[in-house]
TIBAZA-393228 format. One record per residue (C-alpha): y, x, z negated; residue number from 1. Coordinates in steps of 0.1 Angstrom, whole numbers. Layout:
! residues N
Y,X,Z,NUM
...
***
This chain:
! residues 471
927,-353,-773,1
909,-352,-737,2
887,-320,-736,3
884,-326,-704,4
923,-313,-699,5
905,-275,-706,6
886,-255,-678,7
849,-255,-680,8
849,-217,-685,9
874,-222,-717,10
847,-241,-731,11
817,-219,-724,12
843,-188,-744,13
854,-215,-774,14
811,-230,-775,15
790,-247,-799,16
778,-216,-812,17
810,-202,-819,18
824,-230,-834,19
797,-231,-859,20
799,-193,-869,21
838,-202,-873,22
826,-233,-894,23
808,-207,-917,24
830,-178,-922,25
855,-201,-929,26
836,-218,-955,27
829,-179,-965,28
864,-165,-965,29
890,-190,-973,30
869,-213,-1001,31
856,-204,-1034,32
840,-221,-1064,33
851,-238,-1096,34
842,-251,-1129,35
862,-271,-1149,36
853,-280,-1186,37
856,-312,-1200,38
841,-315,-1224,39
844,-349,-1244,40
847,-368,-1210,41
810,-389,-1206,42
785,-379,-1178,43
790,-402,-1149,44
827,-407,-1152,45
842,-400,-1122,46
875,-372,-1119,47
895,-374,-1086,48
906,-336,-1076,49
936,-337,-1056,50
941,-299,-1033,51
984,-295,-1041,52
991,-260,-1020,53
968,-234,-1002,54
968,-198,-1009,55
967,-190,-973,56
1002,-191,-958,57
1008,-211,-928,58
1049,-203,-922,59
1073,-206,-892,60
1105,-190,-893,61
1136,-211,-904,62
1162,-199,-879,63
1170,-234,-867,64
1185,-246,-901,65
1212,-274,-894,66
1216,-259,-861,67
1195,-291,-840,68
1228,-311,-835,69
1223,-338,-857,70
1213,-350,-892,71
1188,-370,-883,72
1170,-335,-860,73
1178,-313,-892,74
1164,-333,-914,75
1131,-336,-894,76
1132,-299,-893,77
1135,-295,-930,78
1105,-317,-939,79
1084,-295,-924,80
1090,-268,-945,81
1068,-280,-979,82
1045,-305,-965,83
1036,-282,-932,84
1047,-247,-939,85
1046,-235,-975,86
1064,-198,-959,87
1097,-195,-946,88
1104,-158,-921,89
1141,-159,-927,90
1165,-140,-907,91
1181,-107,-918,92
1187,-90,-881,93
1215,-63,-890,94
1236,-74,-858,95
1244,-110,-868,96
1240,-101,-908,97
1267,-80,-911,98
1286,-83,-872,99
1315,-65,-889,100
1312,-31,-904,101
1313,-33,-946,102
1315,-74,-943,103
1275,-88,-943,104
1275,-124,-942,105
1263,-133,-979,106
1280,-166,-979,107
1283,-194,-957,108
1316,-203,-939,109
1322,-235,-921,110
1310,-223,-891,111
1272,-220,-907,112
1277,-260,-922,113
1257,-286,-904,114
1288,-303,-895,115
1302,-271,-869,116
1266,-276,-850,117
1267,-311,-851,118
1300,-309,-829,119
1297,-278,-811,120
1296,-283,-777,121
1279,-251,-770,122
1252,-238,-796,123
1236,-210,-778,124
1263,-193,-772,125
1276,-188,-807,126
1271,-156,-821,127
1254,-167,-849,128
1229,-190,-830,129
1194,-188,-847,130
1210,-166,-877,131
1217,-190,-904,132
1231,-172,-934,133
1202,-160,-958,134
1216,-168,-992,135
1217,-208,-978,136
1178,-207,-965,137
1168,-187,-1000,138
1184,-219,-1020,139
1166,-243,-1000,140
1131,-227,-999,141
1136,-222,-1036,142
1143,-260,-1038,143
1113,-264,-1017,144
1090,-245,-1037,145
1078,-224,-1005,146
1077,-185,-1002,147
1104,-168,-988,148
1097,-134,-964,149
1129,-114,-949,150
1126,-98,-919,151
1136,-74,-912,152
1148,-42,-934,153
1146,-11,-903,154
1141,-21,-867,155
1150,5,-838,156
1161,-24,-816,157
1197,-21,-800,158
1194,-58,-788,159
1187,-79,-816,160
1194,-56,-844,161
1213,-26,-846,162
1250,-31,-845,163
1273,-19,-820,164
1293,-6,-847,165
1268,22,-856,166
1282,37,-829,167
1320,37,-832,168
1321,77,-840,169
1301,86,-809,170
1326,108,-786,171
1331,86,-751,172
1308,102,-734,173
1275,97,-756,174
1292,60,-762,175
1282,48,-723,176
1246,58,-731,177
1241,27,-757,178
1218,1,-742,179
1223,-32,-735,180
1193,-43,-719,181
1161,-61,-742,182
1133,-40,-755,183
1118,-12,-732,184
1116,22,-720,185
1145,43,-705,186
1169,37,-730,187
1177,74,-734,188
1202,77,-703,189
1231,102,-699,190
1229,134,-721,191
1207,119,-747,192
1182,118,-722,193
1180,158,-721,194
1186,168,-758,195
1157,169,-781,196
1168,159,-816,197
1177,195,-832,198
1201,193,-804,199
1215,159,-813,200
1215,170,-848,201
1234,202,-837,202
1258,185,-815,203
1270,154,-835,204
1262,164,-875,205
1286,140,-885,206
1276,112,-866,207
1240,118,-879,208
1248,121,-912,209
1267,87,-911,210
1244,71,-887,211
1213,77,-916,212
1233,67,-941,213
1244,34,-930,214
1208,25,-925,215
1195,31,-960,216
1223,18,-977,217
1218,-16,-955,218
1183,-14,-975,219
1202,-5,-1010,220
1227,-34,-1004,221
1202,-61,-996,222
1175,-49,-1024,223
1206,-55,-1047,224
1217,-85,-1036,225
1183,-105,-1026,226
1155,-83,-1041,227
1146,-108,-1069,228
1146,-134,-1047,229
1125,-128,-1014,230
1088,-129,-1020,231
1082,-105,-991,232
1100,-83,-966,233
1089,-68,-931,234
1107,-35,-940,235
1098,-18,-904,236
1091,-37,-872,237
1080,-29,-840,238
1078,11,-846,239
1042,14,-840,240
1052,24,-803,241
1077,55,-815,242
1042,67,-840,243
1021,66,-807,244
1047,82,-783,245
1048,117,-815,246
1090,106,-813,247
1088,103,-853,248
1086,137,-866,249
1089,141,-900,250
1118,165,-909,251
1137,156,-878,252
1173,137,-888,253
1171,118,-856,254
1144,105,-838,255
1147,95,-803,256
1129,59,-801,257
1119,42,-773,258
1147,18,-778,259
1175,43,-787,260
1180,64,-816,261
1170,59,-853,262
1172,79,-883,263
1144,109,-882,264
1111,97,-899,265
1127,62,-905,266
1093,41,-910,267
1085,66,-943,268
1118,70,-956,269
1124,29,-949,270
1094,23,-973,271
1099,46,-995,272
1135,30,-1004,273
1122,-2,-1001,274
1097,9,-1034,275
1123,21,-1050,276
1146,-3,-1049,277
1128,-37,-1043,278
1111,-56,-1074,279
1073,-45,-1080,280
1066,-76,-1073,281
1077,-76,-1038,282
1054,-78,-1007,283
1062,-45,-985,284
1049,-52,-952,285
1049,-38,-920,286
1051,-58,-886,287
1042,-51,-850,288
1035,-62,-815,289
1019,-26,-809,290
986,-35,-822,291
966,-10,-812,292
946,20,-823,293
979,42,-828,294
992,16,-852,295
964,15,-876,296
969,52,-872,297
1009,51,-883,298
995,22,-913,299
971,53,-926,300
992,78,-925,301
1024,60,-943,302
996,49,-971,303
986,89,-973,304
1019,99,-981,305
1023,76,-1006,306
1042,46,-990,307
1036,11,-1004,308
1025,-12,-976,309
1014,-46,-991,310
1003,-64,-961,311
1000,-57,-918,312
1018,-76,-897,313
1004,-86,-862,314
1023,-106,-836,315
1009,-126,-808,316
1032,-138,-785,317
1021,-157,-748,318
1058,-161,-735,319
1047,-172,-698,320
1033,-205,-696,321
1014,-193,-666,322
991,-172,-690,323
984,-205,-713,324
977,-224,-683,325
952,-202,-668,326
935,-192,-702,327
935,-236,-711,328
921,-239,-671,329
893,-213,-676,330
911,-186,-648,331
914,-158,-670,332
897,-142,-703,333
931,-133,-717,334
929,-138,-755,335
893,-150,-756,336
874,-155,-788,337
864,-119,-785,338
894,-101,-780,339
914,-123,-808,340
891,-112,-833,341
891,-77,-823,342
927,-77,-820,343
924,-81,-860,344
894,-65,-869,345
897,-35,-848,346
930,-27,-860,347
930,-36,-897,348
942,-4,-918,349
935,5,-951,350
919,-30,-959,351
954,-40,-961,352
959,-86,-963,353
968,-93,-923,354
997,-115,-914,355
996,-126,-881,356
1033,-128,-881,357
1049,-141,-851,358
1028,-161,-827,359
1038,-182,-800,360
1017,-203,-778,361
1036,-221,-744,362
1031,-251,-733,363
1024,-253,-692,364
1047,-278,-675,365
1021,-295,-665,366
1010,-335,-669,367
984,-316,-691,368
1005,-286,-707,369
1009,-301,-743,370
976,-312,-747,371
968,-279,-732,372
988,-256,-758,373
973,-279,-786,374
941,-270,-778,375
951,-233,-778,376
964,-234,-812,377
936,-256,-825,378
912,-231,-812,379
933,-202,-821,380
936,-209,-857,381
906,-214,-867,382
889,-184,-851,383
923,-169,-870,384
916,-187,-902,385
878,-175,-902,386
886,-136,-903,387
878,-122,-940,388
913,-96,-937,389
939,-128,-927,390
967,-141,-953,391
983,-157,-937,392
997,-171,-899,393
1034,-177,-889,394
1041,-195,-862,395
1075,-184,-846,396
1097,-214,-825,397
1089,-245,-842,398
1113,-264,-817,399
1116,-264,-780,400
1146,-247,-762,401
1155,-228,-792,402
1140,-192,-792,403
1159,-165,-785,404
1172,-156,-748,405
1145,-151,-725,406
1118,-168,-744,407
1104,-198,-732,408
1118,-232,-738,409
1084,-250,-741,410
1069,-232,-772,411
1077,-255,-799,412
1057,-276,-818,413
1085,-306,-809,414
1110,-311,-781,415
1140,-305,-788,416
1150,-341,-798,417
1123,-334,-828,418
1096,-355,-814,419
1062,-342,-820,420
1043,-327,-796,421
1007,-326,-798,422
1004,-292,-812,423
1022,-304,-843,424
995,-333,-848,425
970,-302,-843,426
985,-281,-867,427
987,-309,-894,428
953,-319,-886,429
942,-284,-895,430
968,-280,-927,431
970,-314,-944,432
932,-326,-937,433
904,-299,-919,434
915,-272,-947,435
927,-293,-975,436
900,-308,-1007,437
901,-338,-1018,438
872,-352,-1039,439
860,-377,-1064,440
831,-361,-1083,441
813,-377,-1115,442
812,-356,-1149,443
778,-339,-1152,444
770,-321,-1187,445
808,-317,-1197,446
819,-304,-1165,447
825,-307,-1127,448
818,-280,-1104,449
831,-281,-1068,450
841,-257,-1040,451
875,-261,-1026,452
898,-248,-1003,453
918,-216,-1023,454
948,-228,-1036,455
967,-256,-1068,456
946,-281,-1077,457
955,-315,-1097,458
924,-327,-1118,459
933,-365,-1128,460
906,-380,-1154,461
896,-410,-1161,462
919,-418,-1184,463
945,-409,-1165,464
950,-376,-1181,465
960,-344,-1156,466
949,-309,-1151,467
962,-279,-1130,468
941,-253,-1119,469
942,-227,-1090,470
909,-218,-1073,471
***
């Protein structure tokens, strides 16, 4: 790639200096020693030691599955997931899951087969575009050998998540206050906007009563139905803001979020259920946008009352291309070095793994934009990679023109016809050869010793003989 493509002050941010620090916390954080015996193998054979799978997770989210248009896109698409990604975020957003009240989409109907999106004319404006039926995506990860994280259990947000339905037994005139508009302040209109929730509570108690209940059991229904066979779940997103704004108070039955309204104290009784009902071995995680002070605030306080939180969840997202091209062309500090690692180790609660869970890079429509946004992630993920809290990165639209509506159309790691861009070449780089061991060492007094990237190793001896070992 031409370095030259990147502003002069982009390099004097992403320097030498840095590059070597990030060299050694990486070999620091994300490597560790071994010793294997083998005994009755001479000193001075030689033993090839092949790296199988990392530790670290490096997902996307699956929400394109047999939805490109044709076999030869889909099955592009689904190599990726095994030799690229080892974790797939799949999609269980309430609206689409269940878009009819008591009828959840558990299995797939023609209109989720390959061959409906193959001939359909019009793909974006299917209601289940991007929303691929879960128990189809959980048979082919498990086919894949990869890890499998839902997402997500609770989320206030009436655009992408909570169904219409919730609100059937609302009287007419609460019914025009529902929102339609994306994520964002003001949602309160008409005479929500002047009750406090005692009121609400007051005015509608059957509503409230039903409204809560439908949430948690949407958590009992999926726990019984996937629980034993998602690795991980982001059981609350994007509350952090609600925590900060004091709109979750604890023995209210409603809370008035900044996106509409949610069941009172929903982040702590969400977990808790979650515990209860989920396998032991289940990831609990929590996921936000809002990483800031106030949300390692909400983290610590969940974990004081006894919630289980497994990992933190931290989304980056650069939707204008604008913002890449200025930060690639050395006009702005947005997202330097410094404020990517403070954005992790600033915020990390409880000593709680870190997922940076969503991230989206754009390229600029530029003649230099993809070389541009390759540099960006390159860069990106190893300062990422470095940090001593990090489990794991998930990069969110793997394809061009395929995020959801009003997210850019150039944030993929191919265009749309499944051709690589050069962000996909940069992400491999980093995946299949920077951060991957693979040595031939000789046999030195019954053993060899290495140090390796963390993950499944294959040990192969002279002989022809194999071991497996995780380091």
């Amino acid at each position: 790639m031409n370095k030259a493509c990147m502003g002069d002050h982009f390099w004097e941010l992403w320097n030498d200096e840095l590059q070597a620090q990030i060299d050694r916390d990486i070999e620091k954080n994300r490597k560790a020693d071994a010793s294997i015996d083998l005994s009755g193998v001479a000193d001075g054979e030689m033993v090839k030691i092949e790296q199988l799978t990392h530790s670290f997770i490096f997902g996307a989210h699956i929400f394109n599955f047999d939805q490109l248009g044709s076999k030869e896109c889909n099955d592009k698409y689904k190599e990726l997931y095994g030799t690229l990604f080892n974790s797939a975020t799949i999609p269980f957003y309430w609206k689409k899951f269940e878009m009819k009240k008591g009828k959840p989409r558990h299995e797939a109907s023609y209109e989720d087969s390959e061959e409906f999106w193959n001939n359909c004319p019009n793909p974006k404006e299917q209601p289940h575009w991007r929303r691929p039926v879960p128990s189809t995506l959980i048979k082919f990860c498990k086919e894949k050998g990869i890890r499998i994280h839902g997402h997500p259990l609770t989320w206030s947000n009436c655009n992408w998540h909570v169904p219409h339905w919730l609100t059937d037994k609302l009287p007419e005139e609460y019914k025009k206050t529902i929102p339609s508009a994306p994520r964002g302040n003001g949602y309160l209109m008409g005479k929500f906007a002047e009750m406090s929730p005692k009121e609400i509570e007051a005015d509608l108690p059957e509503f409230v009563e039903e409204f809560n209940q439908l949430h948690w059991n949407r958590i009992i229904d999926i726990a019984e139905k996937y629980g034993d066979d998602v690795d991980s779940w982001d059981v609350v997103n994007e509350s952090g803001d609600d925590f900060d704004k004091g709109n979750i108070v604890e023995d209210d039955l409603i809370c008035k979020s900044t996106c509409w309204l949610m069941p009172g104290d929903y982040t702590f009784k969400s977990f808790k259920l979650a515990q209860e009902k989920l396998p032991d071995s289940a990831k609990l995680n929590i996921n936000d946008w809002y990483v800031c002070a106030g949300y390692k605030r909400q983290i610590e306080s969940l974990m004081e009352r006894g919630c289980k939180i497994d990992n933190q969840g931290m989304q980056m997202h650069l939707f204008n291309p604008k913002d890449c091209q200025d930060i690639a062309e050395g006009r702005s500090d947005l997202k330097s070095p410094t404020e990517l690692r403070s954005m992790v180790m600033d915020n990390w609660a409880c000593g709680l793994p870190v997922h940076l869970s969503e991230i989206t890079l754009t390229s600029p429509q530029t003649p230099d934009g993809e070389e541009q946004q390759a540099f960006l992630l390159r860069n990106f993920y190893r300062l990422w990679f470095s940090l001593e809290p990090m489990m794991g990165i998930t990069w969110w639209n793997v394809v061009d023109d395929c995020g959801a509506p009003g997210e850019p159309s150039f944030s993929g790691l191919f265009h749309r016809d499944m051709t690589p861009k050069k962000s996909y070449y940069a992400l491999n780089d980093l995946i299949n050869k920077e951060w991957k061991t693979n040595l031939e060492l000789p046999v030195e007094g019954g053993k060899v010793c290495f140090r390796g990237f963390r993950g499944k190793y294959k040990i192969t001896l002279p002989d022809g003989t194999e071991k497996f070992i995780e380091v």
